[in-house]
N, C-alpha and C positions, 0 to 999 in steps of 0.2 A: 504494500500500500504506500502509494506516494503523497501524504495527505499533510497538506498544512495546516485544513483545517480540525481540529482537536474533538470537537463534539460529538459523543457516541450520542446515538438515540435508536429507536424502536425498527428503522428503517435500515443501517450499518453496522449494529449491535452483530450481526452474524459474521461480518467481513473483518472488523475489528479482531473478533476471540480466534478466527483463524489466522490473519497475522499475529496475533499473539503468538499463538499455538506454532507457525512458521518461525517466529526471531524476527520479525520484519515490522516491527511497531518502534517506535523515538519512546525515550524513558519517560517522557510528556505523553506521548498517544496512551503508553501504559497506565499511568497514571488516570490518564482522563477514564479510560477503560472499566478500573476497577472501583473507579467513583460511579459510576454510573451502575454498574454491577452492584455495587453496595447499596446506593440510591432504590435501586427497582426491586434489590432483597433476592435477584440472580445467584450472586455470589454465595449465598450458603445453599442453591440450589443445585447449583451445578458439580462436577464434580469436586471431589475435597482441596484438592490444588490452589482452587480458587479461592477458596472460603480459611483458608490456612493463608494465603496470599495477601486476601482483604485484609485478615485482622494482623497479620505483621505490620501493612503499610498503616494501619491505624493505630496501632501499637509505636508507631516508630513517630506519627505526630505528620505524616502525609497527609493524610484527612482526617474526619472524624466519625462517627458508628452511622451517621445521616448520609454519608457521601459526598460533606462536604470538604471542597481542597482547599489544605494551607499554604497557600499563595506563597506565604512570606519563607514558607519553609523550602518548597519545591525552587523561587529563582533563586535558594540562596545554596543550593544542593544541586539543583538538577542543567544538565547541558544538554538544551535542546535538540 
């Protein structure tokens, strides 16, 4: 996926978990990915991976249990 722009939703949510699932997602698109997974409640649906995945990056203070991103944390960590 060649995507600048970052927003998973209902419509790219499938394209997104298979670039994951490839290596082919920006530590940003990931990011956005399991916000939105965590957001719709995906994340503890899917397999354990995921839901193991979610609560480290919430654990670590990337987001928070809602899905929402810590901005302040991610530009000050993350290389686009």
């Amino acid at each position: 996926m060649n995507k600048t722009k970052t927003e998973v939703n209902d419509e790219n949510r499938i394209e997104y978990i298979m670039d994951y699932e490839t290596g082919n997602l920006s530590d940003i698109q990931t990011l956005h990915l399991f916000s939105n997974l965590v957001e719709t409640g995906l994340a503890w649906g899917l397999q354990g991976h995921y839901g193991r995945t979610a609560n480290h990056l919430i654990e670590a203070g990337y987001m928070d249990t809602k899905g929402v991103l810590n901005t302040e944390l991610i530009e000050s960590n993350i290389n686009n």
